[in-house]
N, C-alpha and C positions, 0 to 999 in steps of 0.2 A: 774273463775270457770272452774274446768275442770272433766269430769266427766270420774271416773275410771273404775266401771263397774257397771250395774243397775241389782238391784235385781228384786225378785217377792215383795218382800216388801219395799228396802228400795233402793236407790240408793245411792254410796259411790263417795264422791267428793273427790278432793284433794286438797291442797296448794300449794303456790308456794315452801314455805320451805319442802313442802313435795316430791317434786319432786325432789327438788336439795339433800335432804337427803337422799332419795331411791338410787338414783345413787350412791352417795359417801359411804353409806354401801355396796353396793351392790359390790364393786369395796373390803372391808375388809369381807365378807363373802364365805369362799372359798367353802361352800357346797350348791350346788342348791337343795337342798333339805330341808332345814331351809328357800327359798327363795319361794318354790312350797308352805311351809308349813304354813306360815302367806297369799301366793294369798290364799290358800284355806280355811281359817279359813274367811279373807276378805271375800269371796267369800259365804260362809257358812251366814255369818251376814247378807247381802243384801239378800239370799233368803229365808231365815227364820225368821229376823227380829232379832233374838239373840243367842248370844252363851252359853250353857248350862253351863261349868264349869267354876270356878271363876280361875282355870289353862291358862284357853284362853282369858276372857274377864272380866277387873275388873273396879270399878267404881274407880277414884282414886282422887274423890272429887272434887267438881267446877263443876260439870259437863260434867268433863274429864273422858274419859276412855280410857284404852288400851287394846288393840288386840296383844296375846300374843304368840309365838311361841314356843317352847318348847328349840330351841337352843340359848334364850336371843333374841334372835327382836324381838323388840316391835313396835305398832304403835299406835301413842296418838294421839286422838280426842273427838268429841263429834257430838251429835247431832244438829242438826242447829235449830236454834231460831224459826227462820218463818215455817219454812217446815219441820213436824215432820218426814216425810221419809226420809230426808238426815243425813247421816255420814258423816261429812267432816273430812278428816285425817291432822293431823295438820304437822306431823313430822314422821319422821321414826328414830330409835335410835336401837343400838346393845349392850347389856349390860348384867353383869354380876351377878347384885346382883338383890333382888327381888324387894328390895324398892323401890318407885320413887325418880326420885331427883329432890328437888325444884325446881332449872333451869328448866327440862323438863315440869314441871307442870305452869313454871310460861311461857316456850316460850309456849306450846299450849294453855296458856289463852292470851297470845300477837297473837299468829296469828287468834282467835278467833275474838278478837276485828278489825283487821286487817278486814279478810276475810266479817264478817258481816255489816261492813258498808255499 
């Protein structure tokens, strides 16, 4: 468990795929400002508990969601089983179209069973 940053409501964990993901986007996203702009929608979610527009934060079934940036980064997770204040972020992905892709939806239910053991 590693914890990214605690809200006023919710505190946001990460994964391990989530860590090695952030890095290796972060190394294809050449504007830091697509980079400010998911910390602070992150950031938004933990101290108010949710994000208002389905632009920023969409359920994408399972009980997956993603935290959306407006330049394509995404970040896929959910809420944790035990502990309704935690977001654990499962992945980070940079992408172009709006849909999900099975793969992403099927790693953030593998690192879900992963992480919650």
């Amino acid at each position: 468990m590693t914890i990214l940053y605690e809200g006023t409501k919710l505190t946001i964990e990460v994964t391990k795929d989530a860590l090695q993901s952030k890095h290796e986007i972060s190394s294809q996203v050449n504007n830091t400002a697509c980079l400010t702009q998911l910390w602070k929608l992150t950031q938004r979610l933990a101290d108010t508990g949710r994000l208002s527009s389905p632009d920023q934060f969409r359920h994408e079934g399972e009980q997956i969601y993603a935290i959306k940036a407006r330049c394509g980064l995404r970040a896929y997770g959910w809420y944790h089983s035990q502990r309704r204040n935690v977001f654990v972020i499962s992945h980070y992905i940079l992408k172009k179209k709006e849909k999900l892709d099975p793969r992403d939806k099927q790693r953030a239910i593998k690192n879900r069973l992963t992480y919650e053991l």
